[in-house]
PAZAPA-4460 file (N, C-alpha, C; in steps of 0.05 Angstrom, whole numbers, plus 32768, in hexadecimal, padded with zeros to 4 digits):
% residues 90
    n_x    n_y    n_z   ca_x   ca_y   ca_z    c_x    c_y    c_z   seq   type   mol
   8E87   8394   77EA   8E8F   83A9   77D8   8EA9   83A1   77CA     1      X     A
   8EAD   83AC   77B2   8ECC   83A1   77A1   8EDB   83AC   77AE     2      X     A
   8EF5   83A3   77B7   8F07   83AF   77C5   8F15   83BD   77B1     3      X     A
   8F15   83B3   779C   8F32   83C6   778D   8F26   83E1   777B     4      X     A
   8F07   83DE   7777   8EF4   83F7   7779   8EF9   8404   778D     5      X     A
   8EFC   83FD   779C   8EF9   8410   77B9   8F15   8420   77B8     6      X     A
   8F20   840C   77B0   8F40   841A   77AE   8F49   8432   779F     7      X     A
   8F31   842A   778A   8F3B   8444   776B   8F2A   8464   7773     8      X     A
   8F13   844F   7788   8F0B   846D   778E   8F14   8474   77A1     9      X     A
   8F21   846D   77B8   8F2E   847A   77CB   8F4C   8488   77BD    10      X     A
   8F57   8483   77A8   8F6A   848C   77A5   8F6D   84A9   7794    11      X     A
   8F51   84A4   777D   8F44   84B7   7772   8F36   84CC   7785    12      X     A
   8F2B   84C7   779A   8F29   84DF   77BE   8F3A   84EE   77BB    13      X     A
   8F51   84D5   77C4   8F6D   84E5   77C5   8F72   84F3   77B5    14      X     A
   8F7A   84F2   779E   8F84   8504   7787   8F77   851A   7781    15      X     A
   8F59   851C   7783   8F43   8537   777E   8F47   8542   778F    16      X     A
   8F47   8539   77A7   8F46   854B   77C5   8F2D   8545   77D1    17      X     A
   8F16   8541   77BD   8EFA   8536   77CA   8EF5   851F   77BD    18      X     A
   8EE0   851E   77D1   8EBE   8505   77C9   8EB1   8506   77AE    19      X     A
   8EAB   8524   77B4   8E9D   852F   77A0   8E9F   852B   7780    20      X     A
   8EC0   8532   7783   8ED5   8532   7767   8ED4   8513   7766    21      X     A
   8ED3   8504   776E   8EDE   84E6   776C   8EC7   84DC   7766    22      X     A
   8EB0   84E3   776C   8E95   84D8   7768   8E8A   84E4   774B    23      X     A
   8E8F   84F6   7744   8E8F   84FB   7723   8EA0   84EF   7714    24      X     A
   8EB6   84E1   771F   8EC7   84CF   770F   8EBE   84B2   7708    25      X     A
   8EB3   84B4   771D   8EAD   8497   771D   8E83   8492   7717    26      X     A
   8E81   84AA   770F   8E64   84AF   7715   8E4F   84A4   7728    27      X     A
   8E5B   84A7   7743   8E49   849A   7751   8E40   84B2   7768    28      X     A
   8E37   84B2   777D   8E30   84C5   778C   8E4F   84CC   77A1    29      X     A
   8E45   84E5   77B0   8E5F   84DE   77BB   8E56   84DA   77DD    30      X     A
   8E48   84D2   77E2   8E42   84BE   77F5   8E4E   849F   77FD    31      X     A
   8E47   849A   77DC   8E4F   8482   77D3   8E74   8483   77D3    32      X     A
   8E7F   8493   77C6   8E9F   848C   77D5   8E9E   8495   77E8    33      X     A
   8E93   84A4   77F9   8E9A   849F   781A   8E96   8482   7821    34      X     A
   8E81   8473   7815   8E82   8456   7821   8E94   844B   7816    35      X     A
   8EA5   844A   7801   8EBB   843A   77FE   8EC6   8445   7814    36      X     A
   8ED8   845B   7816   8EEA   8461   7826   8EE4   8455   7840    37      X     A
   8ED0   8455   784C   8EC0   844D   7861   8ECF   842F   7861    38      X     A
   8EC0   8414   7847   8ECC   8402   7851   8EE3   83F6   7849    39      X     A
   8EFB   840B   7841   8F0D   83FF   7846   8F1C   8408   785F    40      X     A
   8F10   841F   7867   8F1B   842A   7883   8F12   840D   7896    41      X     A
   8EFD   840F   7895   8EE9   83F3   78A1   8EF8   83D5   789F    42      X     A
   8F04   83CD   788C   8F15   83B2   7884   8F32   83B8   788E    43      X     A
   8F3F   83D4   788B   8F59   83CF   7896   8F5B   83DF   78B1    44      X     A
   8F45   83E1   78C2   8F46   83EF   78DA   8F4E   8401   78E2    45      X     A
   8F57   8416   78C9   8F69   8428   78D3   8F4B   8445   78C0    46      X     A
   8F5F   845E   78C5   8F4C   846F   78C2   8F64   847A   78B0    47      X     A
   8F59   8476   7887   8F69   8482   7876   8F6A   84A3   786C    48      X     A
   8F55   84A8   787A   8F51   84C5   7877   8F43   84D8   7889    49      X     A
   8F50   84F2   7895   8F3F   8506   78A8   8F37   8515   7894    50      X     A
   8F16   8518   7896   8F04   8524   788B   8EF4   8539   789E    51      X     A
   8EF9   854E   7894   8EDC   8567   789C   8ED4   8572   7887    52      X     A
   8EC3   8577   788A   8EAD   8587   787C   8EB7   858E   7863    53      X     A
   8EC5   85A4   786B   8EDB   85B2   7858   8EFB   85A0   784E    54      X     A
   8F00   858F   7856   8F1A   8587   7846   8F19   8567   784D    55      X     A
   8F2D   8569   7846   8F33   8537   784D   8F53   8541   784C    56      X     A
   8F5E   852F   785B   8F7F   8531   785C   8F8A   8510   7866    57      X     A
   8F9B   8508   7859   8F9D   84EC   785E   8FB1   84E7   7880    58      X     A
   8FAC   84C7   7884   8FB7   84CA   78A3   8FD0   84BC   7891    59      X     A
   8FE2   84B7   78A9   8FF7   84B5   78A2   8FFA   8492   7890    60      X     A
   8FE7   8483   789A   8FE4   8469   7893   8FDA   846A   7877    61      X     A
   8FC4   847C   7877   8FB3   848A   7859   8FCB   848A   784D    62      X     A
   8FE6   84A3   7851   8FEC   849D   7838   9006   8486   7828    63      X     A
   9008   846F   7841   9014   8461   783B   9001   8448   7825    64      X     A
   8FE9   844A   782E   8FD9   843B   7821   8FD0   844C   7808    65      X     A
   8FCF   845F   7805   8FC8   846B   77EC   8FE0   8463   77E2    66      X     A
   8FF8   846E   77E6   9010   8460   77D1   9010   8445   77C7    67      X     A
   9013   8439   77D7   9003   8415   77D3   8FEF   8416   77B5    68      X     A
   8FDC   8422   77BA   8FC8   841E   77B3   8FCC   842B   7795    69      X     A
   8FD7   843D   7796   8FE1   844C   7778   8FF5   8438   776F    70      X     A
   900A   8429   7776   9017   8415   7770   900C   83FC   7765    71      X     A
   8FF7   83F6   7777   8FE9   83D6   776E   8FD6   83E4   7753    72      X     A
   8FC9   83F4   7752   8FBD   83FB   773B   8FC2   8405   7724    73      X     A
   8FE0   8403   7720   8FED   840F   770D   8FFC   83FA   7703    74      X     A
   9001   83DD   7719   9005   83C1   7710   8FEA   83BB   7700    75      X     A
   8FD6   83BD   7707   8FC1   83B4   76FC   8FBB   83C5   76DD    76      X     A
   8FC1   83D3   76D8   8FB8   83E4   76C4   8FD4   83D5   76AF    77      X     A
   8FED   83D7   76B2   9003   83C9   76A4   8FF7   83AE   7698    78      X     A
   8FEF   83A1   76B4   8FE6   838D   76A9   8FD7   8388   7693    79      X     A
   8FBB   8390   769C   8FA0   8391   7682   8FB6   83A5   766E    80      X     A
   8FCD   83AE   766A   8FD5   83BD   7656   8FE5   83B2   7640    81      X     A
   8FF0   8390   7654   9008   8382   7641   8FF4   8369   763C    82      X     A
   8FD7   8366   7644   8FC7   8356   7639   8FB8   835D   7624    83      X     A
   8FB4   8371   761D   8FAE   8383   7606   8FBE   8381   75F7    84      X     A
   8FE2   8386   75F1   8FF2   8386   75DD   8FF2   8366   75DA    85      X     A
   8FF1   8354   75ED   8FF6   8338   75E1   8FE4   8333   75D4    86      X     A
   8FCA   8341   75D9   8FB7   8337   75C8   8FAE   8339   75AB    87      X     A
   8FB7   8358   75A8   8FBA   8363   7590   8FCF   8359   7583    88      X     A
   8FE2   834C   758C   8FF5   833D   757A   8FF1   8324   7570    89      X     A
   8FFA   832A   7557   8FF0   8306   754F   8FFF   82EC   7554    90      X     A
***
């Protein structure tokens, strides 16, 4: 699975409050971001989010890695953003 997919939708979790909401963002099911979440919980061994039924609340690691993760993707977005102005310049 893409890791840094996995990333935009675990972060987008975070920010809606659900699956649900994050899986209309991304139009996919929301099964399907539980399996992201799943493997990057799965790759970094730790458990980024307590989930019931009714809510999700991040662990304490969750939200060190969500910050992370809002950080590295906001490098990435600058980026594709100053490769766009160089490009458009002549």
């Amino acid at each position: 699975m893409d890791k840094l997919l996995s990333m935009e939708v675990f972060v987008k979790a975070v920010e809606t409050g659900s699956f649900t909401a994050a899986a209309e963002v991304f139009q996919i099911s929301p099964p399907m971001v539980g399996k992201h979440v799943r493997e990057l919980e799965s790759h970094l061994g730790v458990r980024l989010l307590q989930r019931t039924t009714r809510r999700q609340s991040l662990t304490e690691i969750g939200q060190q890695y969500y910050d992370r993760c809002k950080s590295i993707l906001g490098e990435i977005r600058a980026a594709e953003a100053g490769t766009e102005v160089m490009r458009a310049s002549p």
